[in-house]
N, C-alpha and C positions, 0 to 999 in steps of 0.2 A: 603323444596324445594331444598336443597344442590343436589340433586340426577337430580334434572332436567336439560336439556338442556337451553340454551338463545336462543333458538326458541321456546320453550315448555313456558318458564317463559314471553315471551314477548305473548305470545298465549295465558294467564291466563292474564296478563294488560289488554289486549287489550278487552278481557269480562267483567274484573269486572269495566272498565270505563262506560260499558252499565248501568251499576248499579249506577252512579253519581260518584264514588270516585274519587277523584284530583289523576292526575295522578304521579304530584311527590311522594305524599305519600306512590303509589303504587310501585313504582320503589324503593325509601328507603327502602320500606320492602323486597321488593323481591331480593333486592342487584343487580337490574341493572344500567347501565345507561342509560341515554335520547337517545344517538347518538346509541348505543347497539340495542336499543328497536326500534328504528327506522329501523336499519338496519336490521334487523330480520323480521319487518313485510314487507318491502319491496321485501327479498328475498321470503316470504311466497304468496304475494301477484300476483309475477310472474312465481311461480311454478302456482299456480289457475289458472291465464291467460294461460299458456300453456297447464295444462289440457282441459281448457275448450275447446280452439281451434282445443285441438287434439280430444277430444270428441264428438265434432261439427262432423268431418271427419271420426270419425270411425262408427257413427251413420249411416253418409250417404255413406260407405262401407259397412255395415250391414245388409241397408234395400236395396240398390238396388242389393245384389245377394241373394234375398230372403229370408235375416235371415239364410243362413245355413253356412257362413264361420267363421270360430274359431276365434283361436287367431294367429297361423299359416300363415292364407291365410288375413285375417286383416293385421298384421306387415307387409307381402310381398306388399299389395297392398300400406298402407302406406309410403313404401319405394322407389315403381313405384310415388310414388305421390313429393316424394321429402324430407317427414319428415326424419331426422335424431334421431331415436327413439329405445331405447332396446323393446323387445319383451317380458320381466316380465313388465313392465310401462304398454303395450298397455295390456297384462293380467291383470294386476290391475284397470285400466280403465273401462274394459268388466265388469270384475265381480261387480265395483263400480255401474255401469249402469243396471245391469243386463241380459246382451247381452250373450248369448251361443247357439255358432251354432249347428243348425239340424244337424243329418249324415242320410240323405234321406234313406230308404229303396229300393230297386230297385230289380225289377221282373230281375232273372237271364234267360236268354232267352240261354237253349241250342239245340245241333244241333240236327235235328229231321232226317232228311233224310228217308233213305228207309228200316231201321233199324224194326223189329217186325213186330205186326200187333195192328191196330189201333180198339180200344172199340168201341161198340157201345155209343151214349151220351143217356145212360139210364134216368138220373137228368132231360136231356131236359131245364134247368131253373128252375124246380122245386125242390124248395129248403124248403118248408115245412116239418115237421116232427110232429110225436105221440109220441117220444120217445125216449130215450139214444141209442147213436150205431145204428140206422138206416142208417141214413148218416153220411158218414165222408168225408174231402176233404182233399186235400196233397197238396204239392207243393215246388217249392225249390225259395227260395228269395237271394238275396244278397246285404249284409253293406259291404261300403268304410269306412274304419277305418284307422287310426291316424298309423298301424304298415302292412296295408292291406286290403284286401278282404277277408271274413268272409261268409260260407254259411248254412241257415237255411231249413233244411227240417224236416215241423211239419206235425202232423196228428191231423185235429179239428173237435170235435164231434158238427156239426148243428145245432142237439137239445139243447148245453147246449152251445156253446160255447168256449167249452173245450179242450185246448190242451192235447193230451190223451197221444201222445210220441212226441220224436224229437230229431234230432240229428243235433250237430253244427259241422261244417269240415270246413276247412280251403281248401279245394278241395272238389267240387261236380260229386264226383263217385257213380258207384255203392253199393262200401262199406255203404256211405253214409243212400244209400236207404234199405240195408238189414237193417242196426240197427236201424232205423228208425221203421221198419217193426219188428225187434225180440221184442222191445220193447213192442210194440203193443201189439203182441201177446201173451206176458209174462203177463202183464195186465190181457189180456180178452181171455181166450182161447178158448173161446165159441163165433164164431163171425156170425153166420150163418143167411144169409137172410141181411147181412150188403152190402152198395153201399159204394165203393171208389170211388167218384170222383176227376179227375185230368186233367192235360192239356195232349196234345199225344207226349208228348218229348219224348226222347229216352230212360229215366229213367222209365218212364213209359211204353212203350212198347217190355222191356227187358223182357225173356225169363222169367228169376231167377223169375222178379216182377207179371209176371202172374202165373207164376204155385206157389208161396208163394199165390196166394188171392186164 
């Protein structure tokens, strides 16, 4: 035990008294003292207590914005609250707990205006299939991330469930929707009698995007 700490050694007493042994005996062997081992478990004792306290509080930061703030938006609000607290402790805490916040998905909503011309909605709701490649749907989505905004435009095949292609940009352009699209069709060159379904944003009622289908 040369290698341990007198927190560590007074941490090993304190169990093996669960066990019956006299406590003097234990401190002789361990080479601490009484006043040592006292003081050691009471500093142990008030680090608990203030975890526990702060864990009470980050629980109920946790659950009332839905399970989705980190460790980030946790420490901020603990500090709107008045704890004086590092922000690796309240990480340490989180992970102790098993607390890690959502990053929500969120439908990117862009400008549609007066831009192309708008599909008929051939799908209608019907979304059944016989078979791979009948239907596919598109769309572009967007994650709030820890360094930014992140945007996903995939192509999923109905019948299987299958992301077929997709492209992630850090900006929702055009570009975006070509390689999304070259992808596609590097895959499956043969697309014929295939339904793209989508919403009528302007990525979709781009020139480029109809005469590529």
């Amino acid at each position: 035990m040369c290698s341990a700490t007198q927190g560590e050694k007074a941490a090993l007493v304190r169990e093996l008294r669960k066990e019956g042994h006299r406590l003097n005996d234990l401190l002789e062997a361990i080479g601490l003292s009484r006043s040592i081992y006292y003081y050691e478990l009471g500093k142990t004792d008030k680090v608990k207590k203030r975890n526990a306290d702060l864990s009470v509080e980050i629980v109920d930061i946790f659950n009332k914005n839905k399970k989705r703030y980190g460790v980030r938006r946790v420490h901020r609000e603990l500090l709107n609250r008045g704890f004086q607290v590092n922000h690796k402790r309240v990480q340490r805490i989180m992970k102790q707990l098993g607390l890690f916040g959502k990053r929500p998905k969120e439908k990117y909503h862009s400008y549609k205006g007066d831009v192309g011309k708008i599909a008929d909605n051939i799908i209608n709701r019907d979304f059944s299939t016989e078979k791979p490649l009948q239907k596919c749907a598109t769309d572009v989505s967007q994650f709030n991330l820890s360094w930014g905004k992140c945007y996903i435009s995939p192509t999923l095949d109905m019948h299987t469930n299958e992301i077929i292609s997709y492209n992630l940009s850090r900006n929702p352009n055009m570009e975006q929707i070509k390689d999304m699209l070259n992808k596609a069709f590097e895959q499956f060159p043969s697309l014929q009698g295939m339904i793209l379904h989508s919403d009528q944003d302007w990525q979709y009622r781009h020139a480029f995007y109809r005469n590529e289908l």
